[in-house]
C-alpha positions in Angstrom: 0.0 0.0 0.0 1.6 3.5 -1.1 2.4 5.9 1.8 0.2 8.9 1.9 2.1 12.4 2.0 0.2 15.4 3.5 -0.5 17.0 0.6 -2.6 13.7 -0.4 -5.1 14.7 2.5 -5.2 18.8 1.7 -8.2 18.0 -0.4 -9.6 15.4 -3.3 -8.3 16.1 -6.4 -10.8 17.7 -9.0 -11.7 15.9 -11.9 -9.1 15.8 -14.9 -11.3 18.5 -16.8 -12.1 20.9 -14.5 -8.6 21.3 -13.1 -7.3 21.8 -16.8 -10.3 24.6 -17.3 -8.9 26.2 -14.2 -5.2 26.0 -15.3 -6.3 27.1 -18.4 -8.1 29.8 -17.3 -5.5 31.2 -14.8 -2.8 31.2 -17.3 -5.2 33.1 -19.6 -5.4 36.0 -17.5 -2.0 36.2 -16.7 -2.4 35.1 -13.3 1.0 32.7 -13.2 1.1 31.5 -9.9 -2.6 30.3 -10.0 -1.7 29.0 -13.0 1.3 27.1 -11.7 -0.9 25.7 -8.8 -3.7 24.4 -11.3 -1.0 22.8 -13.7 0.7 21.3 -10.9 -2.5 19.3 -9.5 -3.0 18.1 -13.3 0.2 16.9 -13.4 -0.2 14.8 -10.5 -3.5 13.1 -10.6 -4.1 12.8 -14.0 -1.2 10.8 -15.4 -2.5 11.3 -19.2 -2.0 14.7 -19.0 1.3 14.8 -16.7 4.2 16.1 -19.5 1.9 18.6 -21.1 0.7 20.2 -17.8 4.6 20.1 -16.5 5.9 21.9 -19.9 3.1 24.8 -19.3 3.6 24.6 -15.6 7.4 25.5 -16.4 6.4 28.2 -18.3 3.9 29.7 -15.5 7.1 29.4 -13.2 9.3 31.2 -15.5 6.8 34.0 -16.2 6.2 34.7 -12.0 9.7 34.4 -11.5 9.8 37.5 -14.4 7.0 39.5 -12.6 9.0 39.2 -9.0 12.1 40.2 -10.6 13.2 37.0 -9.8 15.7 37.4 -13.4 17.7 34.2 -12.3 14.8 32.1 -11.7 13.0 33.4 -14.5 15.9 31.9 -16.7 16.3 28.6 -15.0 12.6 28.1 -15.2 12.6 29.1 -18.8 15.3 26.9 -19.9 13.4 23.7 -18.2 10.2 24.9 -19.8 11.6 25.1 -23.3 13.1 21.4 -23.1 9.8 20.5 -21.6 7.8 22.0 -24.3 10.0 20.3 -27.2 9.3 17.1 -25.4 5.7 17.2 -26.0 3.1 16.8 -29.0 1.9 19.6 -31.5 -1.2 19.7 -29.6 -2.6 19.3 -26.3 -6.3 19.1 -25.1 -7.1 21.3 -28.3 -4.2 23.8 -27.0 -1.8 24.7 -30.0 1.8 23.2 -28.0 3.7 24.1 -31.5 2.7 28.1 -31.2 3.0 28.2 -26.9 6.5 26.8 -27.5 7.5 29.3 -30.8 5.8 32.1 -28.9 7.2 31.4 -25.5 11.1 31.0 -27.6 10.8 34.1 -28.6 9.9 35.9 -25.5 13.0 34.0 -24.3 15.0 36.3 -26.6 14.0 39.8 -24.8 16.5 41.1 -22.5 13.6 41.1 -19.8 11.1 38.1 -20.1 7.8 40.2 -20.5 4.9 38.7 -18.0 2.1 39.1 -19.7 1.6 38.8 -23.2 2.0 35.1 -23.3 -1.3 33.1 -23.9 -2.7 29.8 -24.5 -4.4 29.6 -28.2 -6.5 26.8 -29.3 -5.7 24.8 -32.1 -8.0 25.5 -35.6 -9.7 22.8 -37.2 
């Protein structure tokens, strides 16, 4: 039997879709730590979505870290999010992965990572 860990007893997790349309959501409006949290819980309890939730969790990190003025962190974060966002499909959920990771690259380039212009875009049909 698996050893429970505290966080296990904080609360049940939220089904698989409702925790994406709050991580989605948060990240929408910019709201990166939220975001982070929302990504995070995905990761863990739904095991389908687990390397596509990390990549965009990486990225929430990396954009907070830029809003604090955290500039190291912001870097180390963005580095891991851009290896995690290579690792994963072309889409996501309906998310367009291929345009998060071009957009998110080239944000990388800016002297200051900006911390809110980033945004989640659906992919066309």
């Amino acid at each position: 039997m698996p050893t429970l860990k505290p966080h296990d007893l904080q609360r049940p997790a939220a089904p698989c879709d409702e925790l994406f349309r709050r991580a989605v959501g948060a990240f929408s409006e910019a709201r990166w730590y939220e975001a982070h949290d929302h990504f995070e819980e995905l990761w863990r309890h739904c095991s389908a979505d687990a390397q596509p939730a990390q990549a965009v969790l990486l990225v929430a990190v990396a954009l907070h870290h830029a809003r604090a003025g955290n500039a190291i962190g912001a870097r180390l974060a963005a580095g891991r999010a851009r290896a995690a966002l290579g690792a994963v499909g072309q889409t996501w959920r309906g998310l367009d992965m291929a345009r998060l990771a071009r957009e998110f690259a080239a944000l990388e380039l800016s002297p200051r990572l900006p911390t809110s212009v980033l945004r989640l875009h659906r992919t066309t049909p």
